[in-house]
LOLUM-432580 format. One record per atom (N, C-alpha, C, O): residue number from 0; x, y, z. Coordinates in nm, 2 decimals. Each point is the difference from the previous one (the first is absolute). Layout:
% residues N
  guba    east   north      up
   NUM       X       Y       Z
...
END
This chain:
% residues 182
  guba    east   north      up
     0    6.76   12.70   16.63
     0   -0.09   -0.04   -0.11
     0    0.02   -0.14   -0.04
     0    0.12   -0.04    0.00
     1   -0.21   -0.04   -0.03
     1   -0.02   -0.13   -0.06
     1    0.04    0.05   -0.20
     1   -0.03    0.09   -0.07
     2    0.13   -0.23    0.03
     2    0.01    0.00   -0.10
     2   -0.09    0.00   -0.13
     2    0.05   -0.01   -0.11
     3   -0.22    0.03    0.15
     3   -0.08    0.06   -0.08
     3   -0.01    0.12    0.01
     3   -0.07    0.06   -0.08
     4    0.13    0.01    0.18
     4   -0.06    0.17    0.00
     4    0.18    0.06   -0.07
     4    0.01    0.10   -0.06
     5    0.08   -0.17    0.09
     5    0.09    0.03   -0.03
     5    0.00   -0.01   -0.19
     5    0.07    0.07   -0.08
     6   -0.17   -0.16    0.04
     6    0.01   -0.03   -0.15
     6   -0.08    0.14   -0.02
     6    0.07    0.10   -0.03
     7   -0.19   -0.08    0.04
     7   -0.07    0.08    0.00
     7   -0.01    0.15    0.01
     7   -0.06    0.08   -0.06
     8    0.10   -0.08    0.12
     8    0.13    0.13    0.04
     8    0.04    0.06   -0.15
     8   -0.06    0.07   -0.08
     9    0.20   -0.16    0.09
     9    0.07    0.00   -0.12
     9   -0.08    0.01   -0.13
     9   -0.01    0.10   -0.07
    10   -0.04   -0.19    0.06
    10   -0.04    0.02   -0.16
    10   -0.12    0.11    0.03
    10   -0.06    0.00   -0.11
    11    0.02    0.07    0.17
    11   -0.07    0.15    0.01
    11    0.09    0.12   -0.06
    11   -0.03    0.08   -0.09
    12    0.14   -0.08    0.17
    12    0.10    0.06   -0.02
    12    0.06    0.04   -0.08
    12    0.03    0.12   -0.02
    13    0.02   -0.25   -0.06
    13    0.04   -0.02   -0.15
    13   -0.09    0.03   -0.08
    13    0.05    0.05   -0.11
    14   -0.17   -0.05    0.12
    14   -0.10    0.05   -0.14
    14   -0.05    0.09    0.04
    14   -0.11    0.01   -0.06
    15    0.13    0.07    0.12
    15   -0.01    0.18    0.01
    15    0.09    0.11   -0.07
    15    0.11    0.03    0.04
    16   -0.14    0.00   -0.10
    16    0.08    0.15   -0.07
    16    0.03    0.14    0.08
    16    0.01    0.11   -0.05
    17    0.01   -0.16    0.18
    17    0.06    0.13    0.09
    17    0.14    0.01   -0.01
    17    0.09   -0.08   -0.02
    18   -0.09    0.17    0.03
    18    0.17    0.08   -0.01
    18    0.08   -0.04    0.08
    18    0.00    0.06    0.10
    19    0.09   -0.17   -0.10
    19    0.09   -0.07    0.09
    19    0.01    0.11    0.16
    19   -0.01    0.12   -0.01
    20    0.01   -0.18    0.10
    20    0.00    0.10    0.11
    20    0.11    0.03    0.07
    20    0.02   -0.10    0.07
    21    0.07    0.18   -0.05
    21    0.15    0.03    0.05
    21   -0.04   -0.07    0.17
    21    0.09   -0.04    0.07
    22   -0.21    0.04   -0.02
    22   -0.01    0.03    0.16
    22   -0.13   -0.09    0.01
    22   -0.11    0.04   -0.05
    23    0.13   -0.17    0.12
    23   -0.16   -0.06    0.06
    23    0.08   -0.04    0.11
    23    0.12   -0.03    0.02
    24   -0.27    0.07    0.09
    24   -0.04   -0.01    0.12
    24   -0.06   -0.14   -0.02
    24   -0.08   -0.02   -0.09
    25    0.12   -0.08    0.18
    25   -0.07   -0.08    0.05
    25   -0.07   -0.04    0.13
    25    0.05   -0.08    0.08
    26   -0.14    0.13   -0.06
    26   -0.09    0.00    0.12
    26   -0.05   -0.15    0.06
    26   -0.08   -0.08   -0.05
    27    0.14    0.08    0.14
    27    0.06   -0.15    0.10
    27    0.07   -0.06   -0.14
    27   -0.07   -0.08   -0.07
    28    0.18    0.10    0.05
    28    0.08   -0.04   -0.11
    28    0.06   -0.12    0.02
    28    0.05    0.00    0.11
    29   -0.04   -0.10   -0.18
    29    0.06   -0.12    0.11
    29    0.17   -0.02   -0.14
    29    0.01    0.09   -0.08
    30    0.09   -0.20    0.09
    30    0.07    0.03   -0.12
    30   -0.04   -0.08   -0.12
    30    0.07   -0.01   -0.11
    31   -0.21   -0.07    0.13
    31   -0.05   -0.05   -0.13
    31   -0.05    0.13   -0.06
    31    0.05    0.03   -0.11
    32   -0.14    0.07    0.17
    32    0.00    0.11   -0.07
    32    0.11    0.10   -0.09
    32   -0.04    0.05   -0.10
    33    0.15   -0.04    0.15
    33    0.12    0.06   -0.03
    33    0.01   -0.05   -0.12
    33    0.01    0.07   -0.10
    34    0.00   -0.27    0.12
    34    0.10   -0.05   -0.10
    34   -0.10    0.00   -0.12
    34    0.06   -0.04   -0.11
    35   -0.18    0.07    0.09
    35   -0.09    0.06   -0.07
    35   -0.01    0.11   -0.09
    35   -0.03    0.00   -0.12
    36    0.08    0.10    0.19
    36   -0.04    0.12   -0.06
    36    0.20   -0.04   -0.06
    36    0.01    0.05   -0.11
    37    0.02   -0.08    0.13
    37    0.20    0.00   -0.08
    37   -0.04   -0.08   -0.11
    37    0.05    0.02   -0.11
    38   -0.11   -0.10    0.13
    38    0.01   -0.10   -0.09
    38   -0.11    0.08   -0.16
    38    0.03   -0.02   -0.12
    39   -0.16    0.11    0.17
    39   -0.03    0.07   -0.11
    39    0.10    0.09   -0.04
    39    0.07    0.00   -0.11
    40   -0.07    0.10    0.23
    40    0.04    0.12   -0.01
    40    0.21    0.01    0.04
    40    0.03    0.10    0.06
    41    0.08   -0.17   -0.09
    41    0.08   -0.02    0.11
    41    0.09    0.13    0.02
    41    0.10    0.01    0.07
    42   -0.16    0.11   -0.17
    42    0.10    0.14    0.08
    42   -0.13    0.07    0.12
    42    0.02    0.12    0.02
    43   -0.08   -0.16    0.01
    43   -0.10    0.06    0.07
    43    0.07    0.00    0.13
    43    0.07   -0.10    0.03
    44   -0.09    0.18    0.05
    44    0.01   -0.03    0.17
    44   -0.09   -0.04    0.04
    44   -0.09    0.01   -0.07
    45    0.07   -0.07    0.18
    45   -0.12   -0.07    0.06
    45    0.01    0.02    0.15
    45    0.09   -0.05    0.06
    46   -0.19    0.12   -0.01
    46    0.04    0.04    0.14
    46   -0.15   -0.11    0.10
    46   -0.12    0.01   -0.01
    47    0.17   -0.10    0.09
    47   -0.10   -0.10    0.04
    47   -0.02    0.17    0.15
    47    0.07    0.09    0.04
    48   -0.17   -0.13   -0.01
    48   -0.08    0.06    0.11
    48   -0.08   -0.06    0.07
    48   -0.12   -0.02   -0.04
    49    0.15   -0.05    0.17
    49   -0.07   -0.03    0.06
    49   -0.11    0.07    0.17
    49    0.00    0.11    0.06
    50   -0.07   -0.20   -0.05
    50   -0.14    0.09    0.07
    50    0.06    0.06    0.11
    50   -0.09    0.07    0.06
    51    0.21   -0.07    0.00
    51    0.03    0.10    0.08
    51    0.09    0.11   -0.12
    51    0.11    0.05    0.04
    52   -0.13   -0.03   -0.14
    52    0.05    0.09   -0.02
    52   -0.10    0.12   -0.14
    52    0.02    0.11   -0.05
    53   -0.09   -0.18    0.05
    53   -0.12    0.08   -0.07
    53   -0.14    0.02    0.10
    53   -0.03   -0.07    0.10
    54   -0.05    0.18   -0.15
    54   -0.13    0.00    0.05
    54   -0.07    0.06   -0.12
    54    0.01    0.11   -0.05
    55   -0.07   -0.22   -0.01
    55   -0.05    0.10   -0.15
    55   -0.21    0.07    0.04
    55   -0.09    0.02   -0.07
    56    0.12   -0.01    0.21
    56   -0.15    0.07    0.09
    56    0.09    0.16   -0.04
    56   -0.06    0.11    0.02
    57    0.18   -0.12   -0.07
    57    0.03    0.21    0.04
    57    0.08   -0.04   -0.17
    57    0.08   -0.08   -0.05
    58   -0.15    0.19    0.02
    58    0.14    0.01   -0.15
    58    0.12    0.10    0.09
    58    0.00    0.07    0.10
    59    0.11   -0.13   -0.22
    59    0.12    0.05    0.04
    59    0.11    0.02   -0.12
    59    0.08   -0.09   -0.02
    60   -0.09    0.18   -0.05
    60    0.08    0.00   -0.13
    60    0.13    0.03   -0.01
    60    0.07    0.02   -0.10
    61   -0.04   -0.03    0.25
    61    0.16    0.00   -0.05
    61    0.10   -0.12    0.05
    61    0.12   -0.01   -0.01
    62   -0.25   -0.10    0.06
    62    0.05   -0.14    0.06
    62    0.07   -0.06   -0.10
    62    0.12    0.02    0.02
    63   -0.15   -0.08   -0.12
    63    0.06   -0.10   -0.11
    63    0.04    0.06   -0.11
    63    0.11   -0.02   -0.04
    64   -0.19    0.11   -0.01
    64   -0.03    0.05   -0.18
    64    0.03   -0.12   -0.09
    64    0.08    0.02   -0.09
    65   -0.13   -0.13    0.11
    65   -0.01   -0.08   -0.13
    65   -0.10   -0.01   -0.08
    65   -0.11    0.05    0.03
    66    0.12   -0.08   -0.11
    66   -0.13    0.03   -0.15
    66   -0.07   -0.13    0.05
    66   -0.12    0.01    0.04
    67    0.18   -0.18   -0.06
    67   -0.09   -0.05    0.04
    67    0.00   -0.05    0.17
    67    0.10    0.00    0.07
    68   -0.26   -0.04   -0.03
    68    0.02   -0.07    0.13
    68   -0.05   -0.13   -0.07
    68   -0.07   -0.03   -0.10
    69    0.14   -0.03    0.19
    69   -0.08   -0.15    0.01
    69   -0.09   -0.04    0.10
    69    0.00    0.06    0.11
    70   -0.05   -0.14   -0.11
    70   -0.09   -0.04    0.15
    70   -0.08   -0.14    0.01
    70   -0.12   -0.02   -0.03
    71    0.22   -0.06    0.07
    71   -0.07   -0.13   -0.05
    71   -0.06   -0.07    0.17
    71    0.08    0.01    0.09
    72   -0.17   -0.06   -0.09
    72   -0.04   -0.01    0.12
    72   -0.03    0.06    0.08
    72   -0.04   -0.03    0.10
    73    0.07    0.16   -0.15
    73   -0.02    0.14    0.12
    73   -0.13    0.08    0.04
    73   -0.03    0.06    0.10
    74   -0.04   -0.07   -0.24
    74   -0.13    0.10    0.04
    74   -0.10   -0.11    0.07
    74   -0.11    0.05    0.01
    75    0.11   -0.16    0.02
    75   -0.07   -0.06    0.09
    75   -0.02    0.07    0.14
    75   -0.10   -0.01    0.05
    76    0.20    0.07    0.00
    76   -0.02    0.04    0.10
    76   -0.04    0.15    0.04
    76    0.01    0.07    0.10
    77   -0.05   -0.04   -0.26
    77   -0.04    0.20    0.01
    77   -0.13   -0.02    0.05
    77   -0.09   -0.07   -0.05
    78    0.08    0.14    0.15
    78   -0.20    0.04    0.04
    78    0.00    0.14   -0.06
    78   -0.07    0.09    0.04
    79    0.14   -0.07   -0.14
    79   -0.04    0.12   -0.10
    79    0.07    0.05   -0.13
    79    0.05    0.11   -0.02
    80   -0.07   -0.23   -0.06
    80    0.08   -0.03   -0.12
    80    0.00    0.11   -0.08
    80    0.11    0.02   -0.02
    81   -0.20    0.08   -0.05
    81   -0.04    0.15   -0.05
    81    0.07    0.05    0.09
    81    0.11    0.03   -0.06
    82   -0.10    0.00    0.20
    82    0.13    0.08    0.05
    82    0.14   -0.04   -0.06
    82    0.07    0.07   -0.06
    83   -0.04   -0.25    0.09
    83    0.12    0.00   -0.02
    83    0.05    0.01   -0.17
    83    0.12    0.02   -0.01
    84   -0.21   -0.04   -0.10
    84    0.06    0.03   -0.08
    84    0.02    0.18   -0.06
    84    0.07    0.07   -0.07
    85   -0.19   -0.05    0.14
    85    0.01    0.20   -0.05
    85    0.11    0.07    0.10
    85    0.03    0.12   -0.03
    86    0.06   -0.18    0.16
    86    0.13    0.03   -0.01
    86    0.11   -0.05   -0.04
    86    0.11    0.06    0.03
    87   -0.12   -0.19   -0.10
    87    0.10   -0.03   -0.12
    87   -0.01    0.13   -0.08
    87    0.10    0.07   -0.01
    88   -0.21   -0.05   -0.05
    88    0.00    0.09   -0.14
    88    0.09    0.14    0.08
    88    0.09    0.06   -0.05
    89   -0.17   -0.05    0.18
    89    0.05    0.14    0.03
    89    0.15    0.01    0.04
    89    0.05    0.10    0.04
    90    0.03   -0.23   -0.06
    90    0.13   -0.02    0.08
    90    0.07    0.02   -0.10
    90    0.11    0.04    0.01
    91   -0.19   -0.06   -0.16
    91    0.11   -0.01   -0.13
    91    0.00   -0.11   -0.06
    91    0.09   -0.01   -0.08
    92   -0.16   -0.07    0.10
    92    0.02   -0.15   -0.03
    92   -0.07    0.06   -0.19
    92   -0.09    0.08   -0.02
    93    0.17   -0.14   -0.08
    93   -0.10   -0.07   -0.10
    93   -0.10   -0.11    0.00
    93   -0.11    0.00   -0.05
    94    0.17   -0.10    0.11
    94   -0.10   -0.13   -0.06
    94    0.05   -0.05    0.17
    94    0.09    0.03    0.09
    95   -0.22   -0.14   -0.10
    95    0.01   -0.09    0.10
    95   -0.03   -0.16   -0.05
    95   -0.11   -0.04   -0.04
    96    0.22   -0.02    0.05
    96   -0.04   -0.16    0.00
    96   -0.05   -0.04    0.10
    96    0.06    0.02    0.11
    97   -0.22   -0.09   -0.12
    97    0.00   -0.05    0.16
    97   -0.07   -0.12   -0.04
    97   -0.08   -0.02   -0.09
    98    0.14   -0.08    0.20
    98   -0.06   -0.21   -0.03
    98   -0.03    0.01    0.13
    98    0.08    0.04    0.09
    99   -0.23   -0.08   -0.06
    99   -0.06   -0.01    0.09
    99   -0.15   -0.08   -0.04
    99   -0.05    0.00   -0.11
   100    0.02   -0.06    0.23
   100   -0.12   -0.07    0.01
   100   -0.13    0.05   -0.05
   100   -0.03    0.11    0.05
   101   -0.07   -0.18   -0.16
   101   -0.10    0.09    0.02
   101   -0.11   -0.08    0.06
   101   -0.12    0.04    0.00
   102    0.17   -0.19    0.05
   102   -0.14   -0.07    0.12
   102    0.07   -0.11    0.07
   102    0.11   -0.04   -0.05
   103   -0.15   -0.02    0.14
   103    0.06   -0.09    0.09
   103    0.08    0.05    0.09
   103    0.06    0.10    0.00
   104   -0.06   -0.21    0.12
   104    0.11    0.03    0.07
   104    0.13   -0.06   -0.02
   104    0.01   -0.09   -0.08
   105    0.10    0.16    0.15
   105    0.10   -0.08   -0.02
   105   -0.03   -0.11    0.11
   105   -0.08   -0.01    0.09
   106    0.21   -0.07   -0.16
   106    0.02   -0.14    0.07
   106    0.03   -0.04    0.08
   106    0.00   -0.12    0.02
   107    0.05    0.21    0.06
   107    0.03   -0.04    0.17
   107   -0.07    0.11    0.11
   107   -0.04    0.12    0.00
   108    0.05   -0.20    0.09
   108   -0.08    0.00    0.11
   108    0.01    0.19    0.02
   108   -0.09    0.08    0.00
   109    0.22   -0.07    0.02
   109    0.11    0.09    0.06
   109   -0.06    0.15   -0.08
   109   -0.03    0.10    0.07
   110    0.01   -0.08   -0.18
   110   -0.05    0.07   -0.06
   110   -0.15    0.04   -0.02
   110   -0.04    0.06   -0.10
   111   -0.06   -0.12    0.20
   111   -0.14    0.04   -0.03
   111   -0.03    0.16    0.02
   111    0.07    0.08    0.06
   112   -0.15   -0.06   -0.10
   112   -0.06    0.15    0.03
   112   -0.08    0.03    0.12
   112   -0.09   -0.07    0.04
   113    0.16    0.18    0.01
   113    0.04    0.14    0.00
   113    0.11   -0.04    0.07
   113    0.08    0.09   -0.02
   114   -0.04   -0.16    0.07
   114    0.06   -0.03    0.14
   114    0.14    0.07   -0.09
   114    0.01    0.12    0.01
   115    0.09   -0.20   -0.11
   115    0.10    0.04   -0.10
   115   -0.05    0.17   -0.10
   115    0.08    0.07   -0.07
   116   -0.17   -0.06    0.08
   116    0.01    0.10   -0.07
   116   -0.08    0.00   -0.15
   116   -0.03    0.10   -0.07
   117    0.01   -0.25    0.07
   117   -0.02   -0.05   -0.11
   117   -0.15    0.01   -0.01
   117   -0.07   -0.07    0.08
   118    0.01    0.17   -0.20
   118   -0.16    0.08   -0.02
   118   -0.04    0.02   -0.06
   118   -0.12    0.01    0.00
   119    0.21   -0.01   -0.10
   119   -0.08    0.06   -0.19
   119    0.01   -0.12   -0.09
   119    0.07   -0.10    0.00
   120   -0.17    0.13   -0.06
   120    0.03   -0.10   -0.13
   120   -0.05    0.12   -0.14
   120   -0.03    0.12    0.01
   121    0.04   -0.18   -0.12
   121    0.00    0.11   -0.07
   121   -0.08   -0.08   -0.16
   121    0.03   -0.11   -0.05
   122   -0.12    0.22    0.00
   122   -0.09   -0.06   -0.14
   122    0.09    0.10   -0.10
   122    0.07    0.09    0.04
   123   -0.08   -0.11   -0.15
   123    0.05    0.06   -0.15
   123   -0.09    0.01   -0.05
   123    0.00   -0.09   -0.08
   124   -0.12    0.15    0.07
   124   -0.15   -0.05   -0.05
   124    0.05    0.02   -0.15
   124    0.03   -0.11   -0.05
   125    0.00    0.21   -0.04
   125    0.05    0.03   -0.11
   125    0.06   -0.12   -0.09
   125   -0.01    0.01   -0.12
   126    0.06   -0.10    0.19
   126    0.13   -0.07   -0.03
   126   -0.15   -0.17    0.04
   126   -0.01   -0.11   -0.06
   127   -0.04    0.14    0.11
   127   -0.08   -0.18    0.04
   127    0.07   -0.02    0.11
   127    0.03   -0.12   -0.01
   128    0.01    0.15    0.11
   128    0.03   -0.05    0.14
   128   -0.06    0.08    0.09
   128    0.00    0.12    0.01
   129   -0.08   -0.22    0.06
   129   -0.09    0.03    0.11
   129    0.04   -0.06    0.14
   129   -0.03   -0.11    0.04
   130    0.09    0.22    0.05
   130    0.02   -0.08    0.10
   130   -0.08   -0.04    0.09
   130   -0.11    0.05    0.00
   131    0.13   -0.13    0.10
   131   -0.11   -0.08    0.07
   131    0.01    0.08    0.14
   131    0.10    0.05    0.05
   132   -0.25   -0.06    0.01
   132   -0.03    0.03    0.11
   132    0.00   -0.07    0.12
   132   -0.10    0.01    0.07
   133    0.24   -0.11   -0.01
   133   -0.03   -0.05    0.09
   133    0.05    0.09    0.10
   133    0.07    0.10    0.00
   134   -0.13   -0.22    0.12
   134   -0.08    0.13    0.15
   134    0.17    0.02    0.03
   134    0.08   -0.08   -0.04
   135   -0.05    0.24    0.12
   135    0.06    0.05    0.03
   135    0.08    0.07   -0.09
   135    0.09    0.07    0.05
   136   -0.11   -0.10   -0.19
   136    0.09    0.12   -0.14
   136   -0.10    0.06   -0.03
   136   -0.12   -0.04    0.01
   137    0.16    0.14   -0.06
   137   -0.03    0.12   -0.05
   137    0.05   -0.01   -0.17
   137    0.11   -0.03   -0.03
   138   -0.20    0.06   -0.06
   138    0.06   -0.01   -0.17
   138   -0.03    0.13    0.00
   138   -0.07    0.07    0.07
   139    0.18   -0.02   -0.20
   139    0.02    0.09   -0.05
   139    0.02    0.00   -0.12
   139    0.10   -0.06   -0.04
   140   -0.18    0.12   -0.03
   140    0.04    0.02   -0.18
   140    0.07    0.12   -0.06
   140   -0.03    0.12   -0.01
   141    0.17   -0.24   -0.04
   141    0.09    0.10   -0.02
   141   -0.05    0.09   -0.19
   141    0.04    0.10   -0.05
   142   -0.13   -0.17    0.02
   142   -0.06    0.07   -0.11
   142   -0.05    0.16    0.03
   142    0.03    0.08   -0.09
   143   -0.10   -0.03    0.20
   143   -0.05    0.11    0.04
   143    0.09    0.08    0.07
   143   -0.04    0.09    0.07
   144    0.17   -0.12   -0.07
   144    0.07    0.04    0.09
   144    0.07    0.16   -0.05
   144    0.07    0.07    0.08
   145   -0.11   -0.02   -0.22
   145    0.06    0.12   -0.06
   145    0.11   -0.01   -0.08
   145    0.03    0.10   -0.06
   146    0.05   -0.21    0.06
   146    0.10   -0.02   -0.06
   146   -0.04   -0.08   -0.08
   146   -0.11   -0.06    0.01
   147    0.23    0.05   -0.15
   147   -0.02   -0.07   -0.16
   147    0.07   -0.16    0.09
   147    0.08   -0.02    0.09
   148   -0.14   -0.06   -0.14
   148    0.07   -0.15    0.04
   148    0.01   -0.06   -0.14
   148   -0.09   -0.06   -0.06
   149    0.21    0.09    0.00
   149    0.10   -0.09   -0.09
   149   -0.05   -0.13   -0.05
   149   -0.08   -0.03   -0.08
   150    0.15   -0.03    0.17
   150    0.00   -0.18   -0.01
   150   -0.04   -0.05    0.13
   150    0.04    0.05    0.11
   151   -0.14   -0.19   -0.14
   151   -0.03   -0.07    0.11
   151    0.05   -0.12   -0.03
   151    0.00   -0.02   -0.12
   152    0.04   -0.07    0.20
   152    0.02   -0.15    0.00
   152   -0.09   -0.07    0.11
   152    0.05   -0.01    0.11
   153   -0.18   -0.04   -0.12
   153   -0.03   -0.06    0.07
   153    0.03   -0.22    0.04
   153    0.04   -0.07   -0.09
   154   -0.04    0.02    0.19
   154    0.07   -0.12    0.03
   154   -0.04   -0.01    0.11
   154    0.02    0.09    0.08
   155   -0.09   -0.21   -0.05
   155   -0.03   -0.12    0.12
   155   -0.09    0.15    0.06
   155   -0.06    0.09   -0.06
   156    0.08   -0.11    0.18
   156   -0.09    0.08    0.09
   156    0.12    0.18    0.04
   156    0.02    0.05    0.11
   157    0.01    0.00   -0.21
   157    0.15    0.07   -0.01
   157   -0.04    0.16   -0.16
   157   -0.07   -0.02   -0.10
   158    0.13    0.10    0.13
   158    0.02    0.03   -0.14
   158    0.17    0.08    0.01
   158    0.08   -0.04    0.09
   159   -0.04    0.13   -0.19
   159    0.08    0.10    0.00
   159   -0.08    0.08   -0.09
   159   -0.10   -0.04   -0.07
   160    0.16    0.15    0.08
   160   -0.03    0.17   -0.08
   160    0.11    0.11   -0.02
   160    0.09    0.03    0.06
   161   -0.13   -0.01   -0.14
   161    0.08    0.15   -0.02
   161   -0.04    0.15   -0.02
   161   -0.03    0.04   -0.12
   162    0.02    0.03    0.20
   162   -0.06    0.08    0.00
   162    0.04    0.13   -0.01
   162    0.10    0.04    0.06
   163   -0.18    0.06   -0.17
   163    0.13    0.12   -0.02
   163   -0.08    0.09    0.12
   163   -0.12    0.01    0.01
   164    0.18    0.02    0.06
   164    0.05    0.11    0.14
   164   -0.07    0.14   -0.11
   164   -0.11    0.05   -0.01
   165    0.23   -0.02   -0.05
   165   -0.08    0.14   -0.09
   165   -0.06    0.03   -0.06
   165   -0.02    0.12   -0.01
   166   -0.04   -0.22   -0.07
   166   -0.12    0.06   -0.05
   166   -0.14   -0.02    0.08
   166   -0.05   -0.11    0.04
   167   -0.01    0.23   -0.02
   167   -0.10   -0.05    0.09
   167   -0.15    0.11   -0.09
   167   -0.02    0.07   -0.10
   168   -0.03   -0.10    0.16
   168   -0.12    0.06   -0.07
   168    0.02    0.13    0.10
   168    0.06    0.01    0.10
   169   -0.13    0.10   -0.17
   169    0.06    0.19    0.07
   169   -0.10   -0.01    0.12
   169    0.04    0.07    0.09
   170   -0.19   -0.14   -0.06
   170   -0.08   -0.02    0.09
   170    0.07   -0.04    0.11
   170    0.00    0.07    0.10
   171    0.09   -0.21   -0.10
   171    0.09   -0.03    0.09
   171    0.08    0.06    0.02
   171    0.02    0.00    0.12
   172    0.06    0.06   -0.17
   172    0.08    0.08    0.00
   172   -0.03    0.10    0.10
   172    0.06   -0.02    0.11
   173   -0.13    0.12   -0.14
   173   -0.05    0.10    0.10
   173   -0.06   -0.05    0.14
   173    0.00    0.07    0.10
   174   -0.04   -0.19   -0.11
   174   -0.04   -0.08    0.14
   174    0.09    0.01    0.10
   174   -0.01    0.07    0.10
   175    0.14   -0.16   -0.16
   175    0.10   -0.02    0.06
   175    0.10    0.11    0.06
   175    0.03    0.01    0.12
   176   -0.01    0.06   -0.20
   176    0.00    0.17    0.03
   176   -0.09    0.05    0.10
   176    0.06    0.10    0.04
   177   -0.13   -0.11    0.00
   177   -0.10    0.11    0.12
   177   -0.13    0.11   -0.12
   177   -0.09    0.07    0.05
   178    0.11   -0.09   -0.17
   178   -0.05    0.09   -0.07
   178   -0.15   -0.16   -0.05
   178    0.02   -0.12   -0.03
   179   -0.18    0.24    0.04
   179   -0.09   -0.08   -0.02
   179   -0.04    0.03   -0.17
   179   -0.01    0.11   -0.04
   180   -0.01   -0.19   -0.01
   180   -0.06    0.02   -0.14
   180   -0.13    0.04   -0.01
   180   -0.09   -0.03    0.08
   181    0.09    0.10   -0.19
   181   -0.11    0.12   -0.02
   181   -0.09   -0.12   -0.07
   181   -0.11    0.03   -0.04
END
């Protein structure tokens, strides 16, 4: 993370009223993320997970059991962001922090799309962030997504979120479950 996403981050964090978390996952965790979550939270554990060691395409609830994940740069690369956050919820997750792109590309060569993985971008319509449609991303609005979204920080071509995992509307709910609403 660049020392704006790291500010940004943080002061999200800090002005949230969630219940300090015993257990976050950080998904591709790097140790700016770590020294993050210590610095809000510093009795928390913090377990970094990197992409050989998660698949958030399968829930799995007995992988981590942390209340929060994090995910900062990470959902760029979901081609199915509603999957991957409805097996956070189903893994146990409470909340997800996630700082990711919501238009542009990144800045090196090395990272263009699809080749890295790199595919989503993502709108807040709720919140006034609209992400952009350039060729080869896919947007996603995490506003329709069935989950309550907290706090947004929007910044440069970037946001962060926080998103409560459990509260979901009972329509999603039953989706996500296999069960169709009447």
């Amino acid at each position: 993370m660049k020392q704006d996403d790291t500010d940004n981050v943080c002061d999200l964090l800090k002005r949230t009223n969630i219940i300090p978390p015993s257990r976050v996952v950080a998904f591709s965790g790097t140790e700016v993320d770590v020294d993050i979550i210590k610095l809000i939270w510093p009795t928390a554990i913090t377990i970094c997970a990197n992409q050989i060691s998660w698949d958030l395409m399968n829930a799995n609830p007995n992988q981590y059991n942390g209340q929060l994940a994090m995910a900062c740069n990470t959902f760029m690369s979901s081609t199915n962001p509603q999957r991957w956050l409805n097996n956070l919820s189903i893994s146990g997750f409470s909340y997800l922090m996630i700082q990711d792109l919501s238009s542009s590309r990144r800045n090196s060569a090395l990272y263009m799309a699809p080749e890295t993985g790199d595919v989503q971008r993502y709108s807040i319509s709720s919140h006034g962030i609209i992400g952009a449609t350039d060729p080869g991303y896919e947007v996603f609005d995490l506003s329709k997504c069935g989950y309550d979204i907290i706090d947004v920080i929007s910044y440069n071509t970037k946001f962060a979120a926080l998103i409560d995992l459990k509260n979901q509307t009972v329509k999603h709910r039953m989706h996500i479950y296999g069960v169709d609403p009447v």
